[in-house]
Structure formats: structure tokens, C-alpha cells
N, C-alpha and C positions, 0 to 999 in steps of 0.2 A: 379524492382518495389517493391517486396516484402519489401527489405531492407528498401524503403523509406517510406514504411507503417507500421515500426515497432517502429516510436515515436507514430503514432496515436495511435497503440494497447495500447501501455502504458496510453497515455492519457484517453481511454477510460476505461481502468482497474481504472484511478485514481478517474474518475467523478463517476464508481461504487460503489468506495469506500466511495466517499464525501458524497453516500447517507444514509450511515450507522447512523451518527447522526440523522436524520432525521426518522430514520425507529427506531432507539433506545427509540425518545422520542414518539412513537406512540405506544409502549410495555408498557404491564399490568404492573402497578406500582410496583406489587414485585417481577420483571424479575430483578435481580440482575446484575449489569455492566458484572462481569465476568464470571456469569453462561451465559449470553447471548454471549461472547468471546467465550467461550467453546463449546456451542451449535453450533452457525456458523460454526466453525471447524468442526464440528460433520456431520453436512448437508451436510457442501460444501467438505468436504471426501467421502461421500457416492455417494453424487449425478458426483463425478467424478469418481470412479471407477464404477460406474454404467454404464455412455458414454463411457466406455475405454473398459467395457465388451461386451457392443453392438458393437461395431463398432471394435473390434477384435484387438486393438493397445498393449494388453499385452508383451510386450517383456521383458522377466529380465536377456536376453544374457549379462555379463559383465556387470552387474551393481553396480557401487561401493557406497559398504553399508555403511561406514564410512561416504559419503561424504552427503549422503542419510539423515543419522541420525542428521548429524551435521545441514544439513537445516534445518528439521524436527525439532528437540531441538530450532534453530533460533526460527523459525514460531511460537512454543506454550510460550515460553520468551516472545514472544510480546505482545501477550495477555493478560498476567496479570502486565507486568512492567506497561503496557498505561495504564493499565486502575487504577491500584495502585496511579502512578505520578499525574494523574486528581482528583482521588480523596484525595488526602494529598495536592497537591499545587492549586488545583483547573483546569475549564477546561484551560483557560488561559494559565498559564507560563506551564502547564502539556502539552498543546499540541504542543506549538512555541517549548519549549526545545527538546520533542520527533521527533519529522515532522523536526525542523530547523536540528537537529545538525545529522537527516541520511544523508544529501545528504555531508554534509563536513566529517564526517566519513567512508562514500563510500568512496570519494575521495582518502583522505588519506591511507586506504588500497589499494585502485589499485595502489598509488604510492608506500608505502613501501616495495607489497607484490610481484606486479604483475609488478614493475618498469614503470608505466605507469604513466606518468608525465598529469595533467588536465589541459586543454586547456585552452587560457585566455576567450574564448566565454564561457565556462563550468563555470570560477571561476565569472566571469559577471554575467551570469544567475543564478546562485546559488544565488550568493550578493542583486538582486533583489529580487528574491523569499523569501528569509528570512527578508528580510527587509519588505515586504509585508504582510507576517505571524506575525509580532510584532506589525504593524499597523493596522492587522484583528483583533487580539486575543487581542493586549496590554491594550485596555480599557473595553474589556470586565466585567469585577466586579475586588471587592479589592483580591488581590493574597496574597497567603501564601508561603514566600519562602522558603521552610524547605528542610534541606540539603537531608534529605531521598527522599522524592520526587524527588528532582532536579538528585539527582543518577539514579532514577530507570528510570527518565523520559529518561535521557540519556544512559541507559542500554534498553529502547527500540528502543531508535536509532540505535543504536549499534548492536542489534536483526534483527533489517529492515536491517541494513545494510550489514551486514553477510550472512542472507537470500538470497538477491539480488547479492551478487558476488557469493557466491555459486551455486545458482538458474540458476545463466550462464554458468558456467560450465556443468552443468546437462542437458542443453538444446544442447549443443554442438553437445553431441554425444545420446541423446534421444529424441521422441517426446514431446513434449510440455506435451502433452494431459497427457501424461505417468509419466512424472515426477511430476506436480501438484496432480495426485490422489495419488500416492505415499507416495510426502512428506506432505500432508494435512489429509492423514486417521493414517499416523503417529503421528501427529503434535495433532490430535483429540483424539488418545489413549493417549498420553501422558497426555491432558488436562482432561482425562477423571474424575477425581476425585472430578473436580469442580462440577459436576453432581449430586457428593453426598453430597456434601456439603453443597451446597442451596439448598434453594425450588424451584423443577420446576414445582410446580403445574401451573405455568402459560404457562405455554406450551401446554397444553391441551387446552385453550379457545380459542377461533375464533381467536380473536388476537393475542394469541401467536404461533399459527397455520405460521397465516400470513407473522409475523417477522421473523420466523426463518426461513422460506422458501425463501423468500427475502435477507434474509442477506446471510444465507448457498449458495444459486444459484448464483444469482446476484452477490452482493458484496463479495462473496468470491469463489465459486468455475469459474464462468464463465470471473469474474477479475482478477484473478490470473494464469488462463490460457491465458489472452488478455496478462497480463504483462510478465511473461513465452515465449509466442510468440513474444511478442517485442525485448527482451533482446537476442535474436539470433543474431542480427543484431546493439543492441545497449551495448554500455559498461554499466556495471551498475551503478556507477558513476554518468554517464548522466540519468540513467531510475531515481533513485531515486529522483533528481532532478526533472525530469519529473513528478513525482508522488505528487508534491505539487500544482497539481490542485486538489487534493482530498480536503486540507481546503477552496480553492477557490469555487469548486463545493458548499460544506457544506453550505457556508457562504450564496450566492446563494439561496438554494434550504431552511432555514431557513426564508428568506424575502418572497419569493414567495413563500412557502407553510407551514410553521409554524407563517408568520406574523410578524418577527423579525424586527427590526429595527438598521440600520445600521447609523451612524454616517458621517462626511466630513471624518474622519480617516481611517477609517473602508473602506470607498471608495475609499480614495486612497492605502491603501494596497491591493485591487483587483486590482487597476490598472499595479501595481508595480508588480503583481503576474501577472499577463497578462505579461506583458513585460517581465519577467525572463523566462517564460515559450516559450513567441514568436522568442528570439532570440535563445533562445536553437533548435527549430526545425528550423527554416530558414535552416541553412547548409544541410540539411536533403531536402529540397523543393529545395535549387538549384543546386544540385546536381543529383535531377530528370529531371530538366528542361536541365539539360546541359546531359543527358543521351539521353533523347528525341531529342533535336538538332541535335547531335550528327550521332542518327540515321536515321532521315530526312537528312542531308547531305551525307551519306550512298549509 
């Protein structure tokens, strides 16, 4: 049972994620993109080695520190590649490049590294997904296509996607709970610099109280342990995949609570984005059903 509920953890890590835009543009106009990157990290580190201390999960028996760091290093990469690529190419081709090109970079390392060849349901649902991400984003305003951009964007696919096979090994033989405070209070030192770099006087006001608690809990620490917990059970690969209801979510929660307007285009790229993400979990649901059976005939 568990196994069959570890697309949804993912899915529900991805829609925490989708509300990040939405909680960004509600932040005092001089929260800087990547001091508010940095800050998340900074919360959603704290606020999980806090649960790990109450509830007694410390274990650092045989814990491998190399493998530790190199997530850790992924995690704080991602943070200023994304937000860099959005702002030189704009949010457009900055987010379809970053979001499109993790789940085909997943792939490709599980096959190069880990000899794990992707399913043709996997290269399906991918194909849908991405095609539905250029149909969300592609008319969004006029795009800048400048080659630095288009690098960094894909150096935080790259990021995500090193995170997330990494990320599964570490769950393997750790708890969940354990390995996200870990690599996130890591991931937070490292970013720490952006700190000093901007102004955080906006941190201090109601609203930026608000945001960073929101983004630190929710979308990063209590989302990355949903995703953490999924990838026990799912190849990463597939999670990253999975993880593009985050621009679906986004896309969504901008019409319904920021007032956006969405286009015939725009709508059918949520559709196409439903469908990449529905046929990826089917084998997942009937592979429940036929567990269930199974056991009634028992």
C-alpha cells in the first residue's frame, strides 16, 4: 500500500511547490527572487531538524558524507541557477527549459549511470508533460533567448535532477525525515551569503513574516519530505516527471487567486499536463487494484 501512495506524496510535494509563485508575488516588493531562495532554505532547514529533534529520528550511524554534500551542493545550485535563468531569459523559456529538461536529464542518468533503461509509459508521459509546459509558458510575454540563461536554466535541471537520484539513495537506507533536515540545513549554510548580500529588511514585516514561513514549511520543508518519502518506492526518473504538476498547480492557483488569465493555449497545455502526469500514475493504481484482488481471492 505504501508503495502505491508514493506517486501521490510526490504529487502532493509538487502542488506545494506550484504555490511558491503565488506566495512570491504576495512578498514585499524588495524581497529579492534570491534572497527569498535562500531564506526558504534557511526555514525549511530549521523547521526540519526541529521535527527530527522532537521526535527523536537523529541517527548519523554510517552516514555517507560525500553523498550528503553532493545533494546538498545540488539543492543550493538550484536556487540561484532558477532564479538567474528567469530573470536573463524571462519567466517563460526560464521555467519550460529548467522544469522541461529535469525529468529528460533524470532519465538519462538512471540510464547511463544506474543502467536503468525508461519505460515507454515514462518517455510518453514525459513527451506530454513538456509539450504541455511550452503550451503553458510559450505565450506567456516576448522571451529573451540569451545563451547564459538558456545554460543556467538547464544547469538547474540538472541540479533537480542530481538532487533527486541522489535524494533516493539516501532514502534507502535513512529516514526520510532525517535525510531532508540534513541535506536542507546544509543546502541553507551553503546559501547563506545571499543573506548578506540583499536587503532583508523585508523579513521583518507582517508579510515577510508570512512568506517565509510559508515557503520555508510548506513548500520546502514539509514538500520535500512528501518527495523524499515518495522516491522510496519511486525511481527518480519517474518522481521528476511527476513533479511537473508544480507549473500545472502554479498555472491554476494564478487564475484562481492572483486573477490571471489564461488563453485556449494555455488550456490546452494543462490538459496535456494532466495527461502526462495521469498515465505516469495509472501503473501505480493498477497494480493496487490487482494487489487488492489478489488478496480477496486469498
Amino acid at each position: 500500500m505504501k508503495g502505491n501512495l508514493s506517486p501521490l506524496f510526490i504529487l502532493l510535494a509538487a502542488i506545494l511547490w506550484g504555490t511558491t509563485g503565488t506566495t512570491q508575488a504576495l512578498a514585499p516588493e524588495t524581497a529579492h527572487p534570491i534572497a527569498i531562495g535562500a531564506t526558504r532554505l534557511a526555514v525549511g532547514g530549521m523547521f526540519l531538524v526541529l521535527i527530527v529533534l522532537l521526535i527523536g529520528q537523529f541517527d548519523f550511524k554510517h552516514w555517507p558524507i560525500k553523498t550528503t554534500v553532493l545533494a546538498s551542493l545540488s539543492m543550493a545550485l538550484y536556487q540561484p541557477l532558477f532564479f538567474s535563468a528567469v530573470s536573463i531569459t524571462g519567466v517563460a523559456i526560464g521555467t519550460v527549459v529548467a522544469i522541461g529538461s529535469a525529468p529528460i536529464l533524470s532519465g538519462l542518468i538512471e540510464w547511463l549511470y544506474l543502467k536503468i533503461r525508461p519505460s515507454k509509459v515514462w518517455w510518453c508521459s514525459t513527451f506530454l508533460s513538456i509539450v504541455g509546459c511550452l503550451l503553458l509558458f510559450g505565450n506567456k510575454e516576448s522571451v529573451n533567448a540569451d545563451p547564459v540563461g538558456i545554460i543556467m536554466a538547464l544547469g538547474a535541471g540538472l541540479s533537480f535532477a542530481i538532487y533527486a537520484l541522489i535524494s533516493r539513495t539516501l532514502v534507502e537506507s535513512h529516514s526520510s525525515l532525517s535525510v531532508v533536515a540534513v541535506v536542507f540545513t546544509l543546502s541553507a549554510v551553503l546559501l547563506s551569503t545571499f543573506l548578506f548580500i540583499f536587503d532583508m529588511s523585508w523579513i521583518m514585516s507582517f508579510r515577510g513574516v508570512g512568506v517565509s514561513l510559508q515557503l520555508g514549511i510548506m513548500a520546502t520543508g514539509i514538500a520535500y519530505f512528501l518527495f523524499a518519502k515518495g522516491l522510496i518506492h519511486v525511481s527518480s526518473s519517474t518522481a521528476v516527471t511527476l513533479t511537473l504538476a508544480e507549473p500545472l498547480t502554479a498555472a491554476l492557483l494564478g487564475v484562481f487567486i492572483l486573477g490571471k488569465y489564461l488563453n485556449i493555449t494555455s488550456w490546452g497545455g494543462i490538459l496535456f499536463l494532466i495527461l502526462g502526469i495521469g498515465i505516469l500514475i495509472w501503473p501505480f493504481k493498477s497494480s493496487s487494484n490487482e494487489k487488492e484482488l489478489s488478496m480477496i481471492q486469498k
